[in-house]
mmCIF file as Biopython writes it, N, C-alpha, C and O atoms, coordinates in Angstrom:
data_model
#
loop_
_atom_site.group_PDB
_atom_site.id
_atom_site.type_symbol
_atom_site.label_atom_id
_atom_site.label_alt_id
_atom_site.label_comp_id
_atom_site.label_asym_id
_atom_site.label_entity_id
_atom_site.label_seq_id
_atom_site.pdbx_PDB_ins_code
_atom_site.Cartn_x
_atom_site.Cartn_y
_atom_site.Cartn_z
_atom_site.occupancy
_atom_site.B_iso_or_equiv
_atom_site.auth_seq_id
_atom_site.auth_asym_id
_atom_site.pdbx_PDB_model_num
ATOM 1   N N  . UNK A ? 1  ? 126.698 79.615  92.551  1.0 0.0 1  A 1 
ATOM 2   C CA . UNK A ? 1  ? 125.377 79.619  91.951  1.0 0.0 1  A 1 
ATOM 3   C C  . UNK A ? 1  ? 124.719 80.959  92.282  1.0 0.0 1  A 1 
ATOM 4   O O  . UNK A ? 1  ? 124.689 81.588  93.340  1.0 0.0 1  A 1 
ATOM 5   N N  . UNK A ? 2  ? 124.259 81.189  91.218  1.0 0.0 2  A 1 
ATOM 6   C CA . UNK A ? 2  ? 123.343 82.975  91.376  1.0 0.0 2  A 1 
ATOM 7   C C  . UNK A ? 2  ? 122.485 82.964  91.826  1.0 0.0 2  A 1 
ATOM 8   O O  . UNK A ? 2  ? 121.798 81.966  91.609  1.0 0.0 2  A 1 
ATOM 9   N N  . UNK A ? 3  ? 121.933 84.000  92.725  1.0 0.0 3  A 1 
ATOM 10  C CA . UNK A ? 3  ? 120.641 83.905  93.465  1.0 0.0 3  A 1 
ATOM 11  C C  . UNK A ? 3  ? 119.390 83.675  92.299  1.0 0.0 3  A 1 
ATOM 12  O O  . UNK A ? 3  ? 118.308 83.420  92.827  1.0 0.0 3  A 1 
ATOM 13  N N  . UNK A ? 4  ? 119.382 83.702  91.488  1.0 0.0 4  A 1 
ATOM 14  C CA . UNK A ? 4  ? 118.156 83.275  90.472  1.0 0.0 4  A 1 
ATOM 15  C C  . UNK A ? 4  ? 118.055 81.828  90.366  1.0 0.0 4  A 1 
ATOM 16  O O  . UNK A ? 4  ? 117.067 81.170  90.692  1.0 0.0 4  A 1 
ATOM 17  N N  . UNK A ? 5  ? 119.634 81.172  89.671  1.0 0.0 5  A 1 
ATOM 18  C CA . UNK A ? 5  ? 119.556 79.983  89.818  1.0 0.0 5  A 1 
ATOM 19  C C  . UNK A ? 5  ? 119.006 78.890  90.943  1.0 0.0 5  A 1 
ATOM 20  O O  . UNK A ? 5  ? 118.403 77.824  90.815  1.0 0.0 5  A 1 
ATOM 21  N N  . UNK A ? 6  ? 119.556 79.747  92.295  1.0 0.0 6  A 1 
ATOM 22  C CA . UNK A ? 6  ? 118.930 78.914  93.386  1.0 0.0 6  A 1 
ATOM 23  C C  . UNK A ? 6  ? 117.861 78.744  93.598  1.0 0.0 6  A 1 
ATOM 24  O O  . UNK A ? 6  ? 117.495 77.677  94.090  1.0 0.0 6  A 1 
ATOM 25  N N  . UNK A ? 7  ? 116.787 79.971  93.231  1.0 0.0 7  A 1 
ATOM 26  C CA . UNK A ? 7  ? 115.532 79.850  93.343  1.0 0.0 7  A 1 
ATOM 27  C C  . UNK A ? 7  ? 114.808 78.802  92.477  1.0 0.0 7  A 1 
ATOM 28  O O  . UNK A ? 7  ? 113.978 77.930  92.736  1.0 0.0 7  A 1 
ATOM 29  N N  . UNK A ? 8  ? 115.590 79.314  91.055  1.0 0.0 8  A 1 
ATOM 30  C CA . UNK A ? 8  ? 114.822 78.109  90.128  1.0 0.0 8  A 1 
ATOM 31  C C  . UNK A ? 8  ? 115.091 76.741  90.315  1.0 0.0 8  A 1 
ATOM 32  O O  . UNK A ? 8  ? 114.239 75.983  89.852  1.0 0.0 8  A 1 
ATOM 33  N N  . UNK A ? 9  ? 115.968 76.282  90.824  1.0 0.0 9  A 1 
ATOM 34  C CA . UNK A ? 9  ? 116.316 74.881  91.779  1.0 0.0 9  A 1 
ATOM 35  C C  . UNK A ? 9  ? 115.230 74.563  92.965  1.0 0.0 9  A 1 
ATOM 36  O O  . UNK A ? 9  ? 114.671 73.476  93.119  1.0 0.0 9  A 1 
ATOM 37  N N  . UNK A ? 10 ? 115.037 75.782  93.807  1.0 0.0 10 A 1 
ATOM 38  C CA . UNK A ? 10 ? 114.150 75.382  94.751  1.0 0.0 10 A 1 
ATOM 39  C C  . UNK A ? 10 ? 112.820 75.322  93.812  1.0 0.0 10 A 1 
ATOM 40  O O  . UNK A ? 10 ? 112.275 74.219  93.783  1.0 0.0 10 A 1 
ATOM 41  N N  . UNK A ? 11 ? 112.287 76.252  93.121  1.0 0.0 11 A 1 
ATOM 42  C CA . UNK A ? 11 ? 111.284 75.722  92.404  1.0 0.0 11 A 1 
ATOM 43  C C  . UNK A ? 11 ? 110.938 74.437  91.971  1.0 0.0 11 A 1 
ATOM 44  O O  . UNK A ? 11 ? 109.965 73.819  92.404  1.0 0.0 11 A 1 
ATOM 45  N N  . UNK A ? 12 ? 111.796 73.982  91.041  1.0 0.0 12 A 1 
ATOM 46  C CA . UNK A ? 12 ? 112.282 72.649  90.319  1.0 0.0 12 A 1 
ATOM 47  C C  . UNK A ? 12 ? 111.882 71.827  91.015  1.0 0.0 12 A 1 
ATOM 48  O O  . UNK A ? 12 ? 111.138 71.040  90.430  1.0 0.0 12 A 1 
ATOM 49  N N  . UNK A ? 13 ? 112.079 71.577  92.328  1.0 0.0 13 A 1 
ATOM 50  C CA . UNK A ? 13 ? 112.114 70.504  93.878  1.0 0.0 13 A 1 
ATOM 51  C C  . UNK A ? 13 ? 110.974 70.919  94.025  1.0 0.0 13 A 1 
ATOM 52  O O  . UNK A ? 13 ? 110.075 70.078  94.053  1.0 0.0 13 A 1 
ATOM 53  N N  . UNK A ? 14 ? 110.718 72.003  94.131  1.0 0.0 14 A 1 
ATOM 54  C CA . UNK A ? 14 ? 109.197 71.681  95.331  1.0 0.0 14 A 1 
ATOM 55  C C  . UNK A ? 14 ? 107.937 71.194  94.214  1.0 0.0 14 A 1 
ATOM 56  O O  . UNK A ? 14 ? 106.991 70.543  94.658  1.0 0.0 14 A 1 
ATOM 57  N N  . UNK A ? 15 ? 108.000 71.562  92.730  1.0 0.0 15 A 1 
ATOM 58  C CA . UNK A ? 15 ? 107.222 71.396  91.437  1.0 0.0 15 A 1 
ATOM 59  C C  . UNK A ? 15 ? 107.350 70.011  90.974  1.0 0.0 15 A 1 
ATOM 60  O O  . UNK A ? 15 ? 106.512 69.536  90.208  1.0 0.0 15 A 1 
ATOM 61  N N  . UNK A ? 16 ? 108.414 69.298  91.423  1.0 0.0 16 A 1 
ATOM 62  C CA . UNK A ? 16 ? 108.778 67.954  91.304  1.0 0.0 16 A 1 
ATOM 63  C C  . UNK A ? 16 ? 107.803 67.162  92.266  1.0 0.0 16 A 1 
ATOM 64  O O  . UNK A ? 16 ? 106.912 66.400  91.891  1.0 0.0 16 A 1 
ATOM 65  N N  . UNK A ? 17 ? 108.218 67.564  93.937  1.0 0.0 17 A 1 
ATOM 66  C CA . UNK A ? 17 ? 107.325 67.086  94.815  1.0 0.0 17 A 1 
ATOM 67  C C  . UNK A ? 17 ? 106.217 67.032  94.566  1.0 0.0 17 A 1 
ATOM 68  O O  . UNK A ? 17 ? 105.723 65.905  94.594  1.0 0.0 17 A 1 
ATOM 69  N N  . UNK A ? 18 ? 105.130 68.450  94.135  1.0 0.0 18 A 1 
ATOM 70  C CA . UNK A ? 18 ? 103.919 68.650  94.025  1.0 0.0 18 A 1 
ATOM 71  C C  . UNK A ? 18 ? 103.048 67.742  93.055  1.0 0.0 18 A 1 
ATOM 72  O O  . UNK A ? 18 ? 102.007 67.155  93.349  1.0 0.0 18 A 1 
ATOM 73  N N  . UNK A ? 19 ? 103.758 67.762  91.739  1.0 0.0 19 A 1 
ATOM 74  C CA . UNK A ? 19 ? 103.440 66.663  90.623  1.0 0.0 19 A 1 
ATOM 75  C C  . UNK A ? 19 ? 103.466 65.314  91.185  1.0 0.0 19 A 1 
ATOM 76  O O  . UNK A ? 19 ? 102.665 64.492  90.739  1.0 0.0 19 A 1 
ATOM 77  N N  . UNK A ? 20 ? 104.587 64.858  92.450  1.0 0.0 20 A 1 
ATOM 78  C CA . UNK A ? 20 ? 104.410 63.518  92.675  1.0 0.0 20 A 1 
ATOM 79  C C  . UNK A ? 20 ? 103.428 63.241  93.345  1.0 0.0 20 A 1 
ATOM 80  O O  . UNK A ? 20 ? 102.952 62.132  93.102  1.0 0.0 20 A 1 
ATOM 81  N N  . UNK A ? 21 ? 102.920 63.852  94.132  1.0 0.0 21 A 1 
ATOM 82  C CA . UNK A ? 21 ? 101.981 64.154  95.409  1.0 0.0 21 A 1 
ATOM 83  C C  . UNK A ? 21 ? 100.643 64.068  94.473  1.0 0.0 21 A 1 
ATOM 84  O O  . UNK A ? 21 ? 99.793  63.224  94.753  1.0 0.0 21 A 1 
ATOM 85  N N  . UNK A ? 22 ? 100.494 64.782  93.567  1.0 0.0 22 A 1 
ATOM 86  C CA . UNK A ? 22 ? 99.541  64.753  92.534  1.0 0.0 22 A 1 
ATOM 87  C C  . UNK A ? 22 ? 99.324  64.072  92.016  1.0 0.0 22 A 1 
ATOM 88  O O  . UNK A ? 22 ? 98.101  64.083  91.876  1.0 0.0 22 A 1 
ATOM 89  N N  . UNK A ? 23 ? 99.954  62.943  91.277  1.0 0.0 23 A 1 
ATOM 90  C CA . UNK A ? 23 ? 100.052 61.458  90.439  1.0 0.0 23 A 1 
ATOM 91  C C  . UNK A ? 23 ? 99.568  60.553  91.281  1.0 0.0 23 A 1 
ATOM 92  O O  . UNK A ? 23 ? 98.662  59.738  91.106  1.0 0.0 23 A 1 
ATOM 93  N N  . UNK A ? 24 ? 100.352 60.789  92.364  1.0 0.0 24 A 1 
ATOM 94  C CA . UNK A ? 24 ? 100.378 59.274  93.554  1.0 0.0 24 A 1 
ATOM 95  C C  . UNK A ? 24 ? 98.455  58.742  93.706  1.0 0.0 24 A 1 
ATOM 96  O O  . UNK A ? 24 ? 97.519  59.373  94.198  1.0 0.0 24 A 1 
ATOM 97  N N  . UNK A ? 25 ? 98.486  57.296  93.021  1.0 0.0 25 A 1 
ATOM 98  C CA . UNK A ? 25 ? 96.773  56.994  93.270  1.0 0.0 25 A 1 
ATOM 99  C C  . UNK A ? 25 ? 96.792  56.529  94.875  1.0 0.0 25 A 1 
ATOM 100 O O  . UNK A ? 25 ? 95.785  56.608  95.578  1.0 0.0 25 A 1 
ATOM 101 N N  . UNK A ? 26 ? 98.024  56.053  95.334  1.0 0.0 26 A 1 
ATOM 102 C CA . UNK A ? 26 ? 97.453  55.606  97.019  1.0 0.0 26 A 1 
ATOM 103 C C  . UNK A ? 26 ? 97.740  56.831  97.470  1.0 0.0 26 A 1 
ATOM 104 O O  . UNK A ? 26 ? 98.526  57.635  96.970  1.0 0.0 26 A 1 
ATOM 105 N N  . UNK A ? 27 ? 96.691  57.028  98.998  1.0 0.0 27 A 1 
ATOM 106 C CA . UNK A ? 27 ? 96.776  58.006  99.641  1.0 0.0 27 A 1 
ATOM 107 C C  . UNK A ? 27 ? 98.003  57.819  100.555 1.0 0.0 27 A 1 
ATOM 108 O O  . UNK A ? 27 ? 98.650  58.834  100.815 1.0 0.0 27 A 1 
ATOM 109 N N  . UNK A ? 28 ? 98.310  56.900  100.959 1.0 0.0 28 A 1 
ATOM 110 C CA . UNK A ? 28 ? 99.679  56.802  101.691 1.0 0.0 28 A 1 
ATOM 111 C C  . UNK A ? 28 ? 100.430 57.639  101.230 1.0 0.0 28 A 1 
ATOM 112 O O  . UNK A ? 28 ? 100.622 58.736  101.754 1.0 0.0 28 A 1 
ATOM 113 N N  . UNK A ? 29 ? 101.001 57.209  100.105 1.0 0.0 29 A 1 
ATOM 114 C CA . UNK A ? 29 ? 102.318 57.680  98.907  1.0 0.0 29 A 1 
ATOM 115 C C  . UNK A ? 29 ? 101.814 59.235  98.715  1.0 0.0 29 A 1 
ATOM 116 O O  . UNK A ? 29 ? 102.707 60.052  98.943  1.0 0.0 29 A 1 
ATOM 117 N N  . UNK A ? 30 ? 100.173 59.948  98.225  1.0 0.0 30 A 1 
ATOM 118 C CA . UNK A ? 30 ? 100.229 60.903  98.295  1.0 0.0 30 A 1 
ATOM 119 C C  . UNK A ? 30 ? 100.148 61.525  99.842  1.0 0.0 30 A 1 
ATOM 120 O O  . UNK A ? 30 ? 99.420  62.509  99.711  1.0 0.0 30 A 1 
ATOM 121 N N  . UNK A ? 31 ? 100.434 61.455  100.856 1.0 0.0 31 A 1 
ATOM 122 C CA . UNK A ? 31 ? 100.380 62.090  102.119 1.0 0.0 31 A 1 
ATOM 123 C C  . UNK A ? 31 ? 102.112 61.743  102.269 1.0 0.0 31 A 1 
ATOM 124 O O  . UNK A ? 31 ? 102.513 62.434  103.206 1.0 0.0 31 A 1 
ATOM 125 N N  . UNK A ? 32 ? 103.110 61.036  101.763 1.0 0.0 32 A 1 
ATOM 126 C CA . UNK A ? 32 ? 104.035 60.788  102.167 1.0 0.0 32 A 1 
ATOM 127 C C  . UNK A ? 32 ? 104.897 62.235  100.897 1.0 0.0 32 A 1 
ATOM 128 O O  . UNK A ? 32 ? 105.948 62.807  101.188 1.0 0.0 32 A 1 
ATOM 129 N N  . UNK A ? 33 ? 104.371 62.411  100.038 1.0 0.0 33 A 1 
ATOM 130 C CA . UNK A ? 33 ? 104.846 63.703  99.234  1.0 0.0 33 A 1 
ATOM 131 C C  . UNK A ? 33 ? 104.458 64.822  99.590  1.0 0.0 33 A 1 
ATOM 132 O O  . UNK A ? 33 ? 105.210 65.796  99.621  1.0 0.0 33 A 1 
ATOM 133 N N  . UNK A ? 34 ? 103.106 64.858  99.943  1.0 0.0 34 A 1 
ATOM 134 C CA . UNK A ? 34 ? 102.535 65.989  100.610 1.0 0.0 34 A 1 
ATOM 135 C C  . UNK A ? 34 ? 103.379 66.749  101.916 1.0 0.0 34 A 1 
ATOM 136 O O  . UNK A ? 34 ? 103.688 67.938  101.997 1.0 0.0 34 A 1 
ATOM 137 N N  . UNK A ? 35 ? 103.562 65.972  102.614 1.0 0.0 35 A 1 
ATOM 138 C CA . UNK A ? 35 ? 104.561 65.876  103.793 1.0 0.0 35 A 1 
ATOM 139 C C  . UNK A ? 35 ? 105.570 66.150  103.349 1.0 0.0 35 A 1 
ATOM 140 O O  . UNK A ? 35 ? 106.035 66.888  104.217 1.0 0.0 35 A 1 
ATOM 141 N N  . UNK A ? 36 ? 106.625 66.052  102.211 1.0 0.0 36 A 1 
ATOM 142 C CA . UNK A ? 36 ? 107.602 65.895  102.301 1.0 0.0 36 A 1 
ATOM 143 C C  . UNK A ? 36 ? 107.815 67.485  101.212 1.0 0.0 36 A 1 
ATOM 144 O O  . UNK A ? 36 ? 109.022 67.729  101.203 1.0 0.0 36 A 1 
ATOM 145 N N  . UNK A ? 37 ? 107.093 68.472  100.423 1.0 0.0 37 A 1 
ATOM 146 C CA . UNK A ? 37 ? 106.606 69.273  100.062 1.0 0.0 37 A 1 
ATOM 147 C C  . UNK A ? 37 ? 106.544 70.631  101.008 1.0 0.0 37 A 1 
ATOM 148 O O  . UNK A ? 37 ? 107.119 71.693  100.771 1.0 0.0 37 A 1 
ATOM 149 N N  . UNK A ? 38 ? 105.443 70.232  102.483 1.0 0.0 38 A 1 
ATOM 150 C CA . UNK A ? 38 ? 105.594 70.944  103.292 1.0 0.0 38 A 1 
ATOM 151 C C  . UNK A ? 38 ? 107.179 71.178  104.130 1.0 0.0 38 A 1 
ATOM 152 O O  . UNK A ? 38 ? 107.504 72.288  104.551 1.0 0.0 38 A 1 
ATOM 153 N N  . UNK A ? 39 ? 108.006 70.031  104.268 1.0 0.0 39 A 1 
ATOM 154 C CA . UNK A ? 39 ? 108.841 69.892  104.840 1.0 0.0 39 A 1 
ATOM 155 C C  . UNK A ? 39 ? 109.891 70.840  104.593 1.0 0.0 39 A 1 
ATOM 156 O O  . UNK A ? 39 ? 110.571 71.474  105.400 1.0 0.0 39 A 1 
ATOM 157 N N  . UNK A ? 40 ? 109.914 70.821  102.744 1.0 0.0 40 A 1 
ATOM 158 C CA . UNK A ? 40 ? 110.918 71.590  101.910 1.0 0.0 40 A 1 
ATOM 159 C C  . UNK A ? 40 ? 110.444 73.216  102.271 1.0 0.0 40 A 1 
ATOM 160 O O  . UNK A ? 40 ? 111.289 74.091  102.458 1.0 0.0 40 A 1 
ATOM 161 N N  . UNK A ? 41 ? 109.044 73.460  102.334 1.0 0.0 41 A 1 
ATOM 162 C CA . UNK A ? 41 ? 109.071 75.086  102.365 1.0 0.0 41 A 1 
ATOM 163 C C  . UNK A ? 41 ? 109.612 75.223  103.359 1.0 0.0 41 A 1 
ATOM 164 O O  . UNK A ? 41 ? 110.658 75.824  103.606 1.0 0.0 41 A 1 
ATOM 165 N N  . UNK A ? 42 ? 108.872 74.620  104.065 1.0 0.0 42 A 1 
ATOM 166 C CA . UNK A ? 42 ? 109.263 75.292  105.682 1.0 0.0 42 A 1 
ATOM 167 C C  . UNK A ? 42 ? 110.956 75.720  105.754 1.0 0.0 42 A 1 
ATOM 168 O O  . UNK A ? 42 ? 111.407 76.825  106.058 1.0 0.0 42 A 1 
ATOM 169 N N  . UNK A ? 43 ? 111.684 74.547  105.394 1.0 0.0 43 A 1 
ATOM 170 C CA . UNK A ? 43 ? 113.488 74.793  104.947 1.0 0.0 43 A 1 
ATOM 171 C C  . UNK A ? 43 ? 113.428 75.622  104.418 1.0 0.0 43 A 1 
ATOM 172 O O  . UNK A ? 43 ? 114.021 76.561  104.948 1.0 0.0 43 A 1 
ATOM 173 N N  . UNK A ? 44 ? 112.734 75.940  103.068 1.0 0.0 44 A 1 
ATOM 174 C CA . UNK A ? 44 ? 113.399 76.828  102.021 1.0 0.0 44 A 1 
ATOM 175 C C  . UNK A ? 44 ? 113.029 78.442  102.672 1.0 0.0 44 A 1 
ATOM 176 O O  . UNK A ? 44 ? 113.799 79.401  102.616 1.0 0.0 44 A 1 
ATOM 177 N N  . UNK A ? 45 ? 111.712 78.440  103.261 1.0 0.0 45 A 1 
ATOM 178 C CA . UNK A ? 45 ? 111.013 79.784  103.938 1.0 0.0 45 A 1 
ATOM 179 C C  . UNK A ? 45 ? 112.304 79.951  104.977 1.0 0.0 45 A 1 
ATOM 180 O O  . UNK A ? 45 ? 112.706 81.114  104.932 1.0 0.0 45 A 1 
ATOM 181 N N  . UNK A ? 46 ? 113.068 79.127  105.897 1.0 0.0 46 A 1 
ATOM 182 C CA . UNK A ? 46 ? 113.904 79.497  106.839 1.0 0.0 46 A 1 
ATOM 183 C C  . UNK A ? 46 ? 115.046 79.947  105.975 1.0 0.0 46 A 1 
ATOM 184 O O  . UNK A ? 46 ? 115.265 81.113  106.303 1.0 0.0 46 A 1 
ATOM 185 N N  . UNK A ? 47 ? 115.716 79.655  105.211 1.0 0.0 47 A 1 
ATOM 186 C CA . UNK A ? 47 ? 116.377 80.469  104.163 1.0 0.0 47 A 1 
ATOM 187 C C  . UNK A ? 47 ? 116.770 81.261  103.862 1.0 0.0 47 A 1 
ATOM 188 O O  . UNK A ? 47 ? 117.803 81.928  103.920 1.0 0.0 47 A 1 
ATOM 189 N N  . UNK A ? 48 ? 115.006 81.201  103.116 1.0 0.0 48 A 1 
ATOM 190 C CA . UNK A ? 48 ? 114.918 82.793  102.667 1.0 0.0 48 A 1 
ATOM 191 C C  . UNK A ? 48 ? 115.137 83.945  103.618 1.0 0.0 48 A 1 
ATOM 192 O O  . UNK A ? 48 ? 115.596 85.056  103.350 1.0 0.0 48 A 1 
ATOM 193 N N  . UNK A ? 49 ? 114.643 83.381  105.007 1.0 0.0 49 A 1 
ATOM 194 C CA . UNK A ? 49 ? 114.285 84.543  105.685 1.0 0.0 49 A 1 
ATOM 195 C C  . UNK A ? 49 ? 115.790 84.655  106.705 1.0 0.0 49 A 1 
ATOM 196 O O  . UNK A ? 49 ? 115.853 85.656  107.419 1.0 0.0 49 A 1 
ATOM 197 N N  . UNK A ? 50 ? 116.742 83.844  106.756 1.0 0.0 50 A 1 
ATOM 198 C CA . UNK A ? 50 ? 117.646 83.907  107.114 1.0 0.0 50 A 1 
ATOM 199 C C  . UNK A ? 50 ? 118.698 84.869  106.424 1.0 0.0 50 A 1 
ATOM 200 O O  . UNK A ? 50 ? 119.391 85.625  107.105 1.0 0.0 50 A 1 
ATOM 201 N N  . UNK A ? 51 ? 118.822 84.790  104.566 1.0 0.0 51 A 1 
ATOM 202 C CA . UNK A ? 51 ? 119.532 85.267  103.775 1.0 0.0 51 A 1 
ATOM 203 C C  . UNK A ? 51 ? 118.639 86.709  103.922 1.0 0.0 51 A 1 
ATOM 204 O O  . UNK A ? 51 ? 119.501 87.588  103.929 1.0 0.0 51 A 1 
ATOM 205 N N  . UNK A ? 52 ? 117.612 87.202  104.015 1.0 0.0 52 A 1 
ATOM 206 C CA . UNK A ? 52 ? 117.470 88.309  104.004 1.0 0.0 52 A 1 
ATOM 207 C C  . UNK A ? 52 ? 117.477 88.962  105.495 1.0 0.0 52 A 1 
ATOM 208 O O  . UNK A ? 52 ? 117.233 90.164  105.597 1.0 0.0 52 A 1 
ATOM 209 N N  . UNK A ? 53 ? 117.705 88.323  106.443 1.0 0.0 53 A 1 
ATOM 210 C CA . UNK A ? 53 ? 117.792 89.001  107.575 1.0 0.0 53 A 1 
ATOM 211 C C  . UNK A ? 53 ? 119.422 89.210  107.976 1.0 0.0 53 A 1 
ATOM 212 O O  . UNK A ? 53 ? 119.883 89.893  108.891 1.0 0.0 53 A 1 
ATOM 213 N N  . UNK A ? 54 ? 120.185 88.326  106.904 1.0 0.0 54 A 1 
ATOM 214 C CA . UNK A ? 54 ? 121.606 88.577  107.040 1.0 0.0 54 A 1 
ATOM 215 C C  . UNK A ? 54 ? 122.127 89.779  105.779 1.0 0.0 54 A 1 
ATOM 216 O O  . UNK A ? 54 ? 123.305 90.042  105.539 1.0 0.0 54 A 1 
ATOM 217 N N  . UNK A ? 55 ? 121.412 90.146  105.366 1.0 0.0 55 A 1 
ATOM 218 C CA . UNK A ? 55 ? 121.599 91.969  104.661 1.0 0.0 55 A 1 
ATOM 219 C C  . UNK A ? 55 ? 121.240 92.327  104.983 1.0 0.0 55 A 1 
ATOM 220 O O  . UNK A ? 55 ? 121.943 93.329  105.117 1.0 0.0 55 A 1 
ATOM 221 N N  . UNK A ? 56 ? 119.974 92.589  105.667 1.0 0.0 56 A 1 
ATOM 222 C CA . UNK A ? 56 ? 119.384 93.841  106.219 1.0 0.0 56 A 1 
ATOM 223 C C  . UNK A ? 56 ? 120.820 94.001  107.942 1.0 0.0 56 A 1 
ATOM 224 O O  . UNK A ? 56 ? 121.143 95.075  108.448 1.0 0.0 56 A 1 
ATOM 225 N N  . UNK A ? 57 ? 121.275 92.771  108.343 1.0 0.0 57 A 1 
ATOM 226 C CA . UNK A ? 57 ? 122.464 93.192  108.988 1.0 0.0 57 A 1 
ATOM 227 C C  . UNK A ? 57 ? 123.447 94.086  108.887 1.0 0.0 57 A 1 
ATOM 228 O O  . UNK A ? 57 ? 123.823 95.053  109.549 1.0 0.0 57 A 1 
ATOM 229 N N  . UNK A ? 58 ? 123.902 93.344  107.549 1.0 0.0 58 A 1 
ATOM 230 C CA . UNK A ? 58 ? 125.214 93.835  106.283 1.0 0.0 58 A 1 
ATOM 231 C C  . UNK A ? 58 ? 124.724 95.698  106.650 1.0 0.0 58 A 1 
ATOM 232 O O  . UNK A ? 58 ? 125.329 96.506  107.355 1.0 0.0 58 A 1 
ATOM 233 N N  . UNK A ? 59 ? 123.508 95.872  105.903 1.0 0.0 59 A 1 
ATOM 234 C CA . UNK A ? 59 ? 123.436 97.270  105.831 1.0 0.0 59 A 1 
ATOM 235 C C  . UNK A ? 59 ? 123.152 97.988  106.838 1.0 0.0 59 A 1 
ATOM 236 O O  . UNK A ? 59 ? 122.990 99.178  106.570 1.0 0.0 59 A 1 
ATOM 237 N N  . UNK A ? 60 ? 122.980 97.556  108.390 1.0 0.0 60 A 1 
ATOM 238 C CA . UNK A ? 60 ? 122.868 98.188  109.363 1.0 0.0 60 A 1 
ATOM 239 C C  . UNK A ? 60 ? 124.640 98.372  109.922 1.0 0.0 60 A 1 
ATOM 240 O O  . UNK A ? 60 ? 125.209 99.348  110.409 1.0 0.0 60 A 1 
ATOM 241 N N  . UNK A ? 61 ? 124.971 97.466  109.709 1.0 0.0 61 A 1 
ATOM 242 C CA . UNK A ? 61 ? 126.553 97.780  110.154 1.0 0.0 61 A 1 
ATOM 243 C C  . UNK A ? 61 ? 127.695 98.601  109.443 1.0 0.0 61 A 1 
ATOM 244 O O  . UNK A ? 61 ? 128.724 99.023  109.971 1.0 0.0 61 A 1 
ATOM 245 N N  . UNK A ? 62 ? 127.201 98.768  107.822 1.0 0.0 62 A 1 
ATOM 246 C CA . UNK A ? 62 ? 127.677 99.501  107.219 1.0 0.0 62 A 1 
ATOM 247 C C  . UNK A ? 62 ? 127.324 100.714 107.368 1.0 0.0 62 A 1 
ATOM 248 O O  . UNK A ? 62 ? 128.181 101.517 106.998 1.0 0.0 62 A 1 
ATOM 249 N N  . UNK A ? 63 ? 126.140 101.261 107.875 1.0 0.0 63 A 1 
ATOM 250 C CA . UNK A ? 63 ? 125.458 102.848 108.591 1.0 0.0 63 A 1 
ATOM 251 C C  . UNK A ? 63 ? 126.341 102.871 109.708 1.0 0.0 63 A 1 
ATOM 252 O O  . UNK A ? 63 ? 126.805 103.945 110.091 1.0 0.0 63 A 1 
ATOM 253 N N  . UNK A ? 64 ? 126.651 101.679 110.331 1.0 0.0 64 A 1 
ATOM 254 C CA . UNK A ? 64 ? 127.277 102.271 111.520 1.0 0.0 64 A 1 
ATOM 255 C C  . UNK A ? 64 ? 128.717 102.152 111.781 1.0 0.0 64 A 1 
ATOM 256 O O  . UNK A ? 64 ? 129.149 102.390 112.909 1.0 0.0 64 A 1 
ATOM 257 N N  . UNK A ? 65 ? 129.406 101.838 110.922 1.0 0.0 65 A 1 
ATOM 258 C CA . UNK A ? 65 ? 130.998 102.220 110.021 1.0 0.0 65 A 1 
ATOM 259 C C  . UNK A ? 65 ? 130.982 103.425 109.407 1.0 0.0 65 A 1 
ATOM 260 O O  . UNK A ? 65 ? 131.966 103.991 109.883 1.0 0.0 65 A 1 
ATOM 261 N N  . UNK A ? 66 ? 130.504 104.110 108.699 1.0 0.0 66 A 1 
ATOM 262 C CA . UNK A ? 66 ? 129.893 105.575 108.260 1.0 0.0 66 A 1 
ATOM 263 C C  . UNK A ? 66 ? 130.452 106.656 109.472 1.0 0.0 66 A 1 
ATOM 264 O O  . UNK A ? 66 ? 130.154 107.849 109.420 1.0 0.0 66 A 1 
#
């Protein structure tokens, strides 16, 4: 899967969540999407920031193969 595709997947999910969270008339059900919304960034933010801290590697080790 292409890095575009993945994003638009994570989009998809968290835009899914948000709409449910949004619909939901009990507050339970909306605090139980809300929650579960935050849950996904926080994953998806570790990720992101994992996949970009593993190139900025890539290209420090390739300067120092050079």
């Amino acid at each position: 899967m292409s890095k575009e595709q993945e994003l638009q997947v994570m989009m998809k999910r968290l835009n899914n969540l948000a709409n449910s969270a949004n619909k939901a008339k009990d507050k339970g059900m909306k605090q139980i999407w809300s929650d579960k919304w935050h849950t996904l960034v926080k994953t998806y933010a570790q990720k992101i920031q994992k996949d970009q801290t593993f190139k900025e590697n890539v290209k420090l080790n390739e300067r120092l193969n050079d």
